[in-house]
N, CA, C, O and CB atoms as a CASP TS submission, in Angstrom:
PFRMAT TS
TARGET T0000
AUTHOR 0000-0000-0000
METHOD Language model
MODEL 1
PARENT N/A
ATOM      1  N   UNK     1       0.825  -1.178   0.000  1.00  0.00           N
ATOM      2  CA  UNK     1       0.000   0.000   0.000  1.00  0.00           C
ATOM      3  C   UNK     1       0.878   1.252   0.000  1.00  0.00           C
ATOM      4  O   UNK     1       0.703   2.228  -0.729  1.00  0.00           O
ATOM      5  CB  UNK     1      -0.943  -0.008   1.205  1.00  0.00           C
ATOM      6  N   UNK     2       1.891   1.093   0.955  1.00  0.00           N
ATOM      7  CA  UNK     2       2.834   2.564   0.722  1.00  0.00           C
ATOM      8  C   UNK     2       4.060   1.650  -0.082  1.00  0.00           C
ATOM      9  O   UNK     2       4.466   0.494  -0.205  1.00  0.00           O
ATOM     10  CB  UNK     2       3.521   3.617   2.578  1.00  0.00           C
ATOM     11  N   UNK     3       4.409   3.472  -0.664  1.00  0.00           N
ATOM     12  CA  UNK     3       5.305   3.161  -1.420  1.00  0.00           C
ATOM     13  C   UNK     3       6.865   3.192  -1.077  1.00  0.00           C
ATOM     14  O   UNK     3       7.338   4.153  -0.470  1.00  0.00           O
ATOM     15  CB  UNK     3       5.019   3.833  -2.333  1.00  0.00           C
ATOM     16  N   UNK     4       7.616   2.159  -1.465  1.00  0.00           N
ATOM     17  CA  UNK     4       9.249   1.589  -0.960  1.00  0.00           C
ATOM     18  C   UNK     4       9.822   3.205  -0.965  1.00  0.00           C
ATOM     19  O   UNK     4       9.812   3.935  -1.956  1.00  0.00           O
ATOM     20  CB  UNK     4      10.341   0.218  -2.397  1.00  0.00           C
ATOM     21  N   UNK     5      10.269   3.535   0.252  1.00  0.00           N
ATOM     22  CA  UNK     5      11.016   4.465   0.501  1.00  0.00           C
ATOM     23  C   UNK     5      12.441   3.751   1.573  1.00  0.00           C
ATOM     24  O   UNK     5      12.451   3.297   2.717  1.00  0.00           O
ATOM     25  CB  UNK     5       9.984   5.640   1.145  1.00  0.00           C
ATOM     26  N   UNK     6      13.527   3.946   0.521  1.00  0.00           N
ATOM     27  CA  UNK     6      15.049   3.691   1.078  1.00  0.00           C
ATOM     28  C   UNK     6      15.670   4.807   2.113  1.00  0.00           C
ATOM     29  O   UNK     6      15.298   5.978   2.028  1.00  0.00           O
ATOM     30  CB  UNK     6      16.094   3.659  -0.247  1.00  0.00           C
ATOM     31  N   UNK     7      16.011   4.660   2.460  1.00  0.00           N
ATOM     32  CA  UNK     7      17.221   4.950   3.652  1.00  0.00           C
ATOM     33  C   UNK     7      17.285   6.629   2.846  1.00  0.00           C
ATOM     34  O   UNK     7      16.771   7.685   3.216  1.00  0.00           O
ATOM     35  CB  UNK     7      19.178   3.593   3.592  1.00  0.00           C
ATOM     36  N   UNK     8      17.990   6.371   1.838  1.00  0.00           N
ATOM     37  CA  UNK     8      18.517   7.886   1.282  1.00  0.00           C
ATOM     38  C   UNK     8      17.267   9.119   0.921  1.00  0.00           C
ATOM     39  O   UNK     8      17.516  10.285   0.617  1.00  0.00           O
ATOM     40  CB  UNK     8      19.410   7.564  -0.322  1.00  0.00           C
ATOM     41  N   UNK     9      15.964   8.539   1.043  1.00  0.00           N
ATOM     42  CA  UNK     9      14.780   9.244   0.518  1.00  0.00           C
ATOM     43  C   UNK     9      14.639   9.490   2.197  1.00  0.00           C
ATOM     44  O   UNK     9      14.406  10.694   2.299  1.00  0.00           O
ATOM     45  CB  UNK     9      13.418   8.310  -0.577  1.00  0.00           C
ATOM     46  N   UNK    10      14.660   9.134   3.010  1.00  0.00           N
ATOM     47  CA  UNK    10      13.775   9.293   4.429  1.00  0.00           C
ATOM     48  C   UNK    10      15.244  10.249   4.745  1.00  0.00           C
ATOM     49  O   UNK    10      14.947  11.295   5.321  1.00  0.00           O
ATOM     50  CB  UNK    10      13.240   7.490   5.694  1.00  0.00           C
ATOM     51  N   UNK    11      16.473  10.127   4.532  1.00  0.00           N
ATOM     52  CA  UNK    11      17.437  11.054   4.811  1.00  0.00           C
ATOM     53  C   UNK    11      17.453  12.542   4.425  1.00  0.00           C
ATOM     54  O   UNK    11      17.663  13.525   5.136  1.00  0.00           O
ATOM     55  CB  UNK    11      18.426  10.558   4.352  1.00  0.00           C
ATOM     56  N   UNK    12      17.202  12.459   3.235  1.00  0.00           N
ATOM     57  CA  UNK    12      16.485  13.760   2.489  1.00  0.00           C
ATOM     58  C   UNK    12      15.393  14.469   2.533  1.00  0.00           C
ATOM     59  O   UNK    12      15.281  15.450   1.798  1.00  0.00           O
ATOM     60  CB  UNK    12      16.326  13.622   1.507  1.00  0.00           C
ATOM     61  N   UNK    13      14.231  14.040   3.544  1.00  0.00           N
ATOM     62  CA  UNK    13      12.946  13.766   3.765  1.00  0.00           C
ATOM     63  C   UNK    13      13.625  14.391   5.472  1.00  0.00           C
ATOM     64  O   UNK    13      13.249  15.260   6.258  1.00  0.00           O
ATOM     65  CB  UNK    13      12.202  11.908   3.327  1.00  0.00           C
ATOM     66  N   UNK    14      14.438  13.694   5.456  1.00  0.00           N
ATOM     67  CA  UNK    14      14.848  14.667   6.954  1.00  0.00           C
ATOM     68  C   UNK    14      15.511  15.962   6.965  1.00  0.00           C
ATOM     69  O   UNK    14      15.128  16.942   7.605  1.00  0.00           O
ATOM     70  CB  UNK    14      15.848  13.944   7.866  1.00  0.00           C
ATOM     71  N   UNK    15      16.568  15.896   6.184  1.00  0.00           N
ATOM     72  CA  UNK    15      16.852  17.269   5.848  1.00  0.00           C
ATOM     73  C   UNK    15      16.281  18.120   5.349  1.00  0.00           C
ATOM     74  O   UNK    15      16.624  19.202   5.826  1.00  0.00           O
ATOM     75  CB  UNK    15      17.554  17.395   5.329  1.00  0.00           C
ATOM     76  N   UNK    16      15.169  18.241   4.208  1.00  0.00           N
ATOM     77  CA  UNK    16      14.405  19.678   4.182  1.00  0.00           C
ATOM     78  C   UNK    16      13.712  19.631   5.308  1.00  0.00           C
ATOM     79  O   UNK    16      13.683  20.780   5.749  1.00  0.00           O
ATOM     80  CB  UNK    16      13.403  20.008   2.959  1.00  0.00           C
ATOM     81  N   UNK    17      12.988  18.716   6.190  1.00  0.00           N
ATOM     82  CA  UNK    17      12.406  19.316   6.984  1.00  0.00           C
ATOM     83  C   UNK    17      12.824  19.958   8.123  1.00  0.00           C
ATOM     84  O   UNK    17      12.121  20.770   8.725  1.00  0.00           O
ATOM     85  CB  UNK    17      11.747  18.730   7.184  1.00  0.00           C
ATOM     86  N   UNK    18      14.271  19.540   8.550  1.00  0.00           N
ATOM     87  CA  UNK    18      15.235  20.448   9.292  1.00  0.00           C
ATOM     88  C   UNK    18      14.953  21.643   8.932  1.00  0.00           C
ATOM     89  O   UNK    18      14.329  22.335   9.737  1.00  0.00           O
ATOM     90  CB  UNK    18      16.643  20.237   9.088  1.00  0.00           C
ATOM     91  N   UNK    19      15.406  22.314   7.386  1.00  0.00           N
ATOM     92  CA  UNK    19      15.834  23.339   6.817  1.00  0.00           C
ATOM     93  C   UNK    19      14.439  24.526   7.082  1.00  0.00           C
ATOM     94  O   UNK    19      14.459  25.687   7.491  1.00  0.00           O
ATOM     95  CB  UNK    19      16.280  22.884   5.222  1.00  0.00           C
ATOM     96  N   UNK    20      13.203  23.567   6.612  1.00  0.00           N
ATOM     97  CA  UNK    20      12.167  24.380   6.553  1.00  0.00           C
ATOM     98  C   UNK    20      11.447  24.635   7.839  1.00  0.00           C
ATOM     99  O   UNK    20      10.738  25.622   8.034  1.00  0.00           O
ATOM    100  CB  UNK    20      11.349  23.904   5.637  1.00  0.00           C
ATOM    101  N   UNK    21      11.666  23.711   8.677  1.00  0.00           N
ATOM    102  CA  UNK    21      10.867  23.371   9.863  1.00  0.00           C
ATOM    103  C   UNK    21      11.603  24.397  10.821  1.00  0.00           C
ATOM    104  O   UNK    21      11.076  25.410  11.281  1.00  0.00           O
ATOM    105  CB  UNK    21      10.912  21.668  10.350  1.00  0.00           C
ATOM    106  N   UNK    22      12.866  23.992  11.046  1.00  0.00           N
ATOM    107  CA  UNK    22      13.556  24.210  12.145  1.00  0.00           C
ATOM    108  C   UNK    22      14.134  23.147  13.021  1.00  0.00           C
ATOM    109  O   UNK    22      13.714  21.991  13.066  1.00  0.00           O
ATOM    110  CB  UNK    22      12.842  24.890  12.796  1.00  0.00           C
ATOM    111  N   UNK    23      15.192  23.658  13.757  1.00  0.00           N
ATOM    112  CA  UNK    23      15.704  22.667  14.903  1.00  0.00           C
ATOM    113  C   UNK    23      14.463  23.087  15.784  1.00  0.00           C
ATOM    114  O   UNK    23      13.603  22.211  15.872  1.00  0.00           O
ATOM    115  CB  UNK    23      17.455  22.969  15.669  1.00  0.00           C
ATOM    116  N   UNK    24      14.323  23.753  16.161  1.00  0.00           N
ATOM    117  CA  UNK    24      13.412  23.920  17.674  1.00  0.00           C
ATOM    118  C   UNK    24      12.052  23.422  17.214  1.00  0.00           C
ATOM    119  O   UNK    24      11.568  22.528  17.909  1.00  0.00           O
ATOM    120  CB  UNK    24      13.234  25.729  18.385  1.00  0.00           C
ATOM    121  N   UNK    25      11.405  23.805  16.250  1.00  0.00           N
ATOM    122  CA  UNK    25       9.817  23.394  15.756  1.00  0.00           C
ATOM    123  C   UNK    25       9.705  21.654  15.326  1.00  0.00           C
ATOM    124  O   UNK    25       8.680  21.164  14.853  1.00  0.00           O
ATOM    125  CB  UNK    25       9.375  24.466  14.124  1.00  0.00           C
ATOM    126  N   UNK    26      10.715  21.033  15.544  1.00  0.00           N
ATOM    127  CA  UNK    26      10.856  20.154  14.495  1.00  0.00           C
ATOM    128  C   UNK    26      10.283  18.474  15.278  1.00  0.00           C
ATOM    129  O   UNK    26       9.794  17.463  14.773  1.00  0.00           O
ATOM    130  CB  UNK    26      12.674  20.277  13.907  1.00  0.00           C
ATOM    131  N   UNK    27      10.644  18.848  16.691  1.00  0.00           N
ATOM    132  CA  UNK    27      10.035  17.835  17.870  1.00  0.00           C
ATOM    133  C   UNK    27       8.521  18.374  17.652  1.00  0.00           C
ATOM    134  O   UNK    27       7.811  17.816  16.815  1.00  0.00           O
ATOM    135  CB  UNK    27      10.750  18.086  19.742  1.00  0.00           C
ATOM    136  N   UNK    28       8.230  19.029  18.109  1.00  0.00           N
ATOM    137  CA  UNK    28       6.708  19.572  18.057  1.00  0.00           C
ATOM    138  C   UNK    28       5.759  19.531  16.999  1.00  0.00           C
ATOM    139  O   UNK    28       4.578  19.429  17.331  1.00  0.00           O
ATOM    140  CB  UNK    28       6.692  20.811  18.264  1.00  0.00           C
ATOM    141  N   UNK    29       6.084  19.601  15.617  1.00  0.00           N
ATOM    142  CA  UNK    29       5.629  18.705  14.579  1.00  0.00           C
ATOM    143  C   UNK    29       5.875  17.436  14.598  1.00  0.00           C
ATOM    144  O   UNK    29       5.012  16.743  14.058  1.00  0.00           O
ATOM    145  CB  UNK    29       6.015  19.026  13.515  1.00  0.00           C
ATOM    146  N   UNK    30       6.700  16.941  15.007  1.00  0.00           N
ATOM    147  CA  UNK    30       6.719  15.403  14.883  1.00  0.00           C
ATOM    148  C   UNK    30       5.376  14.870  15.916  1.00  0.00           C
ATOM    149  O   UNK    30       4.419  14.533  15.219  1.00  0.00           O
ATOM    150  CB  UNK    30       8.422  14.732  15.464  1.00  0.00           C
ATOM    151  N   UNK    31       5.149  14.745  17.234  1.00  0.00           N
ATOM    152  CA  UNK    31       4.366  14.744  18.093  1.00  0.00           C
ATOM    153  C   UNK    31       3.349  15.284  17.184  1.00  0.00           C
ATOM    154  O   UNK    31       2.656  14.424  16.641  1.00  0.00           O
ATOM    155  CB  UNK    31       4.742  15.376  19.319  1.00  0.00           C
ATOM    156  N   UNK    32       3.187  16.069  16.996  1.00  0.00           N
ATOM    157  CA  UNK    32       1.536  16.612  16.302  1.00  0.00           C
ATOM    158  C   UNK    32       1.377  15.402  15.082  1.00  0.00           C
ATOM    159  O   UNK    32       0.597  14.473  15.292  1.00  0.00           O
ATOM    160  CB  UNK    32       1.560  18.684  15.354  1.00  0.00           C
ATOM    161  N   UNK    33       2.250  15.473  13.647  1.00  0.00           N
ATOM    162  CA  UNK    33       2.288  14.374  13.347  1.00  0.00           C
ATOM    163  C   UNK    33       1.476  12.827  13.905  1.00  0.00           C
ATOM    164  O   UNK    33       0.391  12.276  13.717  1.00  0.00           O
ATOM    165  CB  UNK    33       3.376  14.457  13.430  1.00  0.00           C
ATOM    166  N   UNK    34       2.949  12.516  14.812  1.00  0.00           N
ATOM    167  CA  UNK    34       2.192  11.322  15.099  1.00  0.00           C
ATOM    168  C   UNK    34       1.005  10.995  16.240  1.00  0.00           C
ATOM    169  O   UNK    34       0.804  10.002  16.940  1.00  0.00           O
ATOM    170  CB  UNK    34       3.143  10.516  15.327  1.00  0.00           C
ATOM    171  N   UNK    35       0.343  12.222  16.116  1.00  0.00           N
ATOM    172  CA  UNK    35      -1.152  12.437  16.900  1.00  0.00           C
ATOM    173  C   UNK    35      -2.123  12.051  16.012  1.00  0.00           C
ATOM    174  O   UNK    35      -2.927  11.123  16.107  1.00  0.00           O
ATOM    175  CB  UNK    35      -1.541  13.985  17.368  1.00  0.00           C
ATOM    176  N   UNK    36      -1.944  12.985  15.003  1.00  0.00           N
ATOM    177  CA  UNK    36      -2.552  12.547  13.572  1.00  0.00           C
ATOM    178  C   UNK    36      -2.845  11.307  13.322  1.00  0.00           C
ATOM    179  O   UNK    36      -3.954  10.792  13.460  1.00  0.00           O
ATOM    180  CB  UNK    36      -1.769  12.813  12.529  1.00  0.00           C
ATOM    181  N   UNK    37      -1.657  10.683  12.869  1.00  0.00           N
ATOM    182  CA  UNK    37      -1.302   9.533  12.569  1.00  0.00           C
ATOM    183  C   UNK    37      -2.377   8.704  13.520  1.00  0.00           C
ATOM    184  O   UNK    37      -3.472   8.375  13.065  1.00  0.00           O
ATOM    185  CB  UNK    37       0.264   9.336  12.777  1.00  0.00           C
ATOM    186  N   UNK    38      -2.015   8.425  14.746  1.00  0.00           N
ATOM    187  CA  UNK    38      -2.942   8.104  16.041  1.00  0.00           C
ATOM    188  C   UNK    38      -4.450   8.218  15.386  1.00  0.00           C
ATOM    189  O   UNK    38      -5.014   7.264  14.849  1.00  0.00           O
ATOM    190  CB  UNK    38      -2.690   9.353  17.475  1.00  0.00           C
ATOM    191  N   UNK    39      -4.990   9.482  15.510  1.00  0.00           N
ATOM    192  CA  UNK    39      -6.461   9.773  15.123  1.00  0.00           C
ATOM    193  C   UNK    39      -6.390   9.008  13.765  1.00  0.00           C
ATOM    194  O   UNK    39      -6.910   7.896  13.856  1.00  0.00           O
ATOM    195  CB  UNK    39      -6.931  11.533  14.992  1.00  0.00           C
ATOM    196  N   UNK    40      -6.048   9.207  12.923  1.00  0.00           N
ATOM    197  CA  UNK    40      -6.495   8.330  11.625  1.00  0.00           C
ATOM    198  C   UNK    40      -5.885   7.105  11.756  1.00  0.00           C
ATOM    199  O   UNK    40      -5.581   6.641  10.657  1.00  0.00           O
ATOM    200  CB  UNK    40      -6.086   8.921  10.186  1.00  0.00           C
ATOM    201  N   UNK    41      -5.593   6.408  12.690  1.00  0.00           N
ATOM    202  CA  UNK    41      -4.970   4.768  12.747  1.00  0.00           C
ATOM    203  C   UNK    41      -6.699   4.381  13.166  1.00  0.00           C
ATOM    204  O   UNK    41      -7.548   3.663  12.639  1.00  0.00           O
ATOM    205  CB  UNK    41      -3.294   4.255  14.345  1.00  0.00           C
ATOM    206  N   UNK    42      -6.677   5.195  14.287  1.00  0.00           N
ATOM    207  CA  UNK    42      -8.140   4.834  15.333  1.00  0.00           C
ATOM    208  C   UNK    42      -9.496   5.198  14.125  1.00  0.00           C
ATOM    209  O   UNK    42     -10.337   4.313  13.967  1.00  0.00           O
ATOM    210  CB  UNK    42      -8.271   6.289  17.175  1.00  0.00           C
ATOM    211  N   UNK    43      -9.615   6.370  13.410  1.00  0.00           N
ATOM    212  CA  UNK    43     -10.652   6.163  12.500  1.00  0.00           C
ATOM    213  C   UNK    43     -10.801   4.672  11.754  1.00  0.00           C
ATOM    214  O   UNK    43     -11.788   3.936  11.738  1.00  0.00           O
ATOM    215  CB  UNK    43     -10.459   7.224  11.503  1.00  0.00           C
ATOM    216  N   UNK    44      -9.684   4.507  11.232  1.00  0.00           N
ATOM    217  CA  UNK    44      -9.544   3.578   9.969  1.00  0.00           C
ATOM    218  C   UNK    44     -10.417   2.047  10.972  1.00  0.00           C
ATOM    219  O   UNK    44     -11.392   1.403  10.582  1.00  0.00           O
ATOM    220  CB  UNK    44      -7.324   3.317   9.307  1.00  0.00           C
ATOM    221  N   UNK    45      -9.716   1.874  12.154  1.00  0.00           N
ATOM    222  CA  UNK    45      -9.966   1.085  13.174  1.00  0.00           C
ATOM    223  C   UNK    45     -11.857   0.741  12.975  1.00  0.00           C
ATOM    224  O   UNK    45     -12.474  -0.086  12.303  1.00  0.00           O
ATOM    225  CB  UNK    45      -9.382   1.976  14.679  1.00  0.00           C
ATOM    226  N   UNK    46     -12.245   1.727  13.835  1.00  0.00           N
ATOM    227  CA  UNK    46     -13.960   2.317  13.676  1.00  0.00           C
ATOM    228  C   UNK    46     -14.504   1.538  12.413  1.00  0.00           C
ATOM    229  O   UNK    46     -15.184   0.517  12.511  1.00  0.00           O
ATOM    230  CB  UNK    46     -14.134   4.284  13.304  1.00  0.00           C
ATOM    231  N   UNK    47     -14.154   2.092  11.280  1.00  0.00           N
ATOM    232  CA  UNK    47     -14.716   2.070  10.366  1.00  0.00           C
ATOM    233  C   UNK    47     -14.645   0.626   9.529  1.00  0.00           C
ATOM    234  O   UNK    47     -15.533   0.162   8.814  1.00  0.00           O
ATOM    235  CB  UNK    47     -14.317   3.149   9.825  1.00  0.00           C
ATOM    236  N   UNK    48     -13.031  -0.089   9.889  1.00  0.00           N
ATOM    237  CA  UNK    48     -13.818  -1.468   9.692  1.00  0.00           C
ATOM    238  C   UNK    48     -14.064  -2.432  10.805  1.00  0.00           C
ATOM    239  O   UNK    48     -14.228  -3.616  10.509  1.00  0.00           O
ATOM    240  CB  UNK    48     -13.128  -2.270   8.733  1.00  0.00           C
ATOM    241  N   UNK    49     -14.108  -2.030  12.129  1.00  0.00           N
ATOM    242  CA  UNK    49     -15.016  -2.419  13.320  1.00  0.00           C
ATOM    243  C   UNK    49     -16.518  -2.537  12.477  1.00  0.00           C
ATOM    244  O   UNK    49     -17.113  -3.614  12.416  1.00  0.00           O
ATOM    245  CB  UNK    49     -14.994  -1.087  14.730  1.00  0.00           C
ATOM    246  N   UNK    50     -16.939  -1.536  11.966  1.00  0.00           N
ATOM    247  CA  UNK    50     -18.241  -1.332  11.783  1.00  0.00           C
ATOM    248  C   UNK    50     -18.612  -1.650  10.302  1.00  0.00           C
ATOM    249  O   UNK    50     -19.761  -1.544   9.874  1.00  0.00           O
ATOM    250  CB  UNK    50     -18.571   0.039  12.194  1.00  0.00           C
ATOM    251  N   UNK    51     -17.709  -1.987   9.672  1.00  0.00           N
ATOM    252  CA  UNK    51     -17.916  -2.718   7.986  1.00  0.00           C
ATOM    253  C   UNK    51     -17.919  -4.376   8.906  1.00  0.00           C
ATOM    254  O   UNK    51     -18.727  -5.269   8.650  1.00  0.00           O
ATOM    255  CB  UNK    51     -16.011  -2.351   6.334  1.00  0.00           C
ATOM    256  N   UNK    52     -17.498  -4.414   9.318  1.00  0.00           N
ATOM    257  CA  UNK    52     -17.181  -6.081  10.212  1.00  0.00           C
ATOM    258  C   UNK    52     -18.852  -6.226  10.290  1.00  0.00           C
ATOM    259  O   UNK    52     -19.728  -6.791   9.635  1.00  0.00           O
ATOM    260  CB  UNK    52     -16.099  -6.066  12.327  1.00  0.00           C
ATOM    261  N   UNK    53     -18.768  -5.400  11.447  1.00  0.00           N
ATOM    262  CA  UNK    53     -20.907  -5.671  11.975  1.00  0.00           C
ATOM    263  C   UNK    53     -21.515  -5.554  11.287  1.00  0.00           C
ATOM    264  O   UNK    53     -22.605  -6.109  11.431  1.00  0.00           O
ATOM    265  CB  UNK    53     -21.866  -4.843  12.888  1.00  0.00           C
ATOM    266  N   UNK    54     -21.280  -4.786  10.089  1.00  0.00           N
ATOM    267  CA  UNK    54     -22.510  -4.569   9.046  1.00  0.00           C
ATOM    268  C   UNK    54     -22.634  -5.943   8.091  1.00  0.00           C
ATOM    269  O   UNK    54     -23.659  -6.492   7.687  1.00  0.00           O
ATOM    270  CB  UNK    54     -22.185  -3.093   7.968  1.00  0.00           C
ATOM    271  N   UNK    55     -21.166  -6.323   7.863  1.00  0.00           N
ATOM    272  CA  UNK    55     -21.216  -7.932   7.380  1.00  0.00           C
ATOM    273  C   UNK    55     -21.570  -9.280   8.129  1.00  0.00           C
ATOM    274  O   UNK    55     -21.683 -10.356   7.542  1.00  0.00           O
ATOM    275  CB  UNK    55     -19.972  -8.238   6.992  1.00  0.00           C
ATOM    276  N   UNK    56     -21.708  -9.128   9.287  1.00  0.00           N
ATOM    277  CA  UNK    56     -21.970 -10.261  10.334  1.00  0.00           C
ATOM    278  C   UNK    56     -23.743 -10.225  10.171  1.00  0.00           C
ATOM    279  O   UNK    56     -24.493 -11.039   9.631  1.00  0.00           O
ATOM    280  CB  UNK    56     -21.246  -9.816  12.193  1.00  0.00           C
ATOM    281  N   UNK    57     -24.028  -8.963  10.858  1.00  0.00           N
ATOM    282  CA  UNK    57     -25.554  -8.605  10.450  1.00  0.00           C
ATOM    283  C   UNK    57     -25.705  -9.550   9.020  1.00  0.00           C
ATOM    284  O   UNK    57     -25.970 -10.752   9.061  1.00  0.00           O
ATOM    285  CB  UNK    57     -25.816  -6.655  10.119  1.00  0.00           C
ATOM    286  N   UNK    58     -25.546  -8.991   8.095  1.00  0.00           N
ATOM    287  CA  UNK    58     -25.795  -9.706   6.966  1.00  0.00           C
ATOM    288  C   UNK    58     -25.944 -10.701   6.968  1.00  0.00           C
ATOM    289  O   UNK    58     -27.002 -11.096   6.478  1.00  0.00           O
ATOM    290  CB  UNK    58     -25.202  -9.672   6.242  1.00  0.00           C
ATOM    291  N   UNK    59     -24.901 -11.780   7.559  1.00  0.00           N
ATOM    292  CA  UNK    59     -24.916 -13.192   7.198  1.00  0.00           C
ATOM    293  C   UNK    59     -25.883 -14.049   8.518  1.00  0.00           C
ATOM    294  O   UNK    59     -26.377 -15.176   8.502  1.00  0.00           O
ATOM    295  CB  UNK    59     -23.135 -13.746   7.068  1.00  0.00           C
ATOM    296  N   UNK    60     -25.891 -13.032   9.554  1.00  0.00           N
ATOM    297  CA  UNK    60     -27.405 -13.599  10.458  1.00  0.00           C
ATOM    298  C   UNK    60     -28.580 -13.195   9.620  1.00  0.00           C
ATOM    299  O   UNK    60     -29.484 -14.025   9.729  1.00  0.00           O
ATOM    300  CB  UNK    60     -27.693 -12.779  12.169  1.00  0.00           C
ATOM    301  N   UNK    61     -28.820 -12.373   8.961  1.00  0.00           N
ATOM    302  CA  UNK    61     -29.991 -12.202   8.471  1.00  0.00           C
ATOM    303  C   UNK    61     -30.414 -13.312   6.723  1.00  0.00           C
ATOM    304  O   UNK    61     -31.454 -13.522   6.099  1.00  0.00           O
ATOM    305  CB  UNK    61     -29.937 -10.432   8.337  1.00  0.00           C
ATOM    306  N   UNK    62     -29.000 -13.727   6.548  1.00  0.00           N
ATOM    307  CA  UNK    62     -28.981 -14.581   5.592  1.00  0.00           C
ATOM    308  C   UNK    62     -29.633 -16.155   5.908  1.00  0.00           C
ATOM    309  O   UNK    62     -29.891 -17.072   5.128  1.00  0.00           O
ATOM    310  CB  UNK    62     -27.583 -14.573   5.221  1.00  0.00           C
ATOM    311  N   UNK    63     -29.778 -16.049   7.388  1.00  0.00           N
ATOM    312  CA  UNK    63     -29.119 -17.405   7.966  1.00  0.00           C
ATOM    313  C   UNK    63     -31.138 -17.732   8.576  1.00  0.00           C
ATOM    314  O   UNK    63     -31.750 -18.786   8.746  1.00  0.00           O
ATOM    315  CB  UNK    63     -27.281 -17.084   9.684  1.00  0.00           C
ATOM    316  N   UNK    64     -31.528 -16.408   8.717  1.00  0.00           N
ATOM    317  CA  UNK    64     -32.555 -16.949   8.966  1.00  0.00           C
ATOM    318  C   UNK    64     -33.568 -16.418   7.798  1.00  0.00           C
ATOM    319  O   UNK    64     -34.738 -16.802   7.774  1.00  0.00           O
ATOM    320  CB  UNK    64     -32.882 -16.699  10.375  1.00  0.00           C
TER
END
């Protein structure tokens, strides 16, 4: 699903964001980041929690 990122792309991927970000801002986006990340791990979660039940439903209602 994601795409192959090597060593030298996530290195470069670190350095502009040094450049643009900052040393000092650069912890504090990361944390916000992986808050994000967090909230949309937990959406994605929800949503096939609840594609799950909507298919279970189904196959009880198939069943009788």
């Amino acid at each position: 699903m994601l795409p192959d990122i090597g060593a030298t792309e996530l290195l470069v991927i670190a350095v502009v964001a040094l450049i643009v970000v900052g040393p000092k801002d650069l912890p504090m986006l990361l944390r916000r980041l992986g808050q994000f990340m967090a909230k949309l791990r937990g959406m994605a979660a929800e949503f096939r929690a609840s594609f799950d039940e909507m298919a279970r439903q189904s196959e009880l209602d198939e069943l009788r």
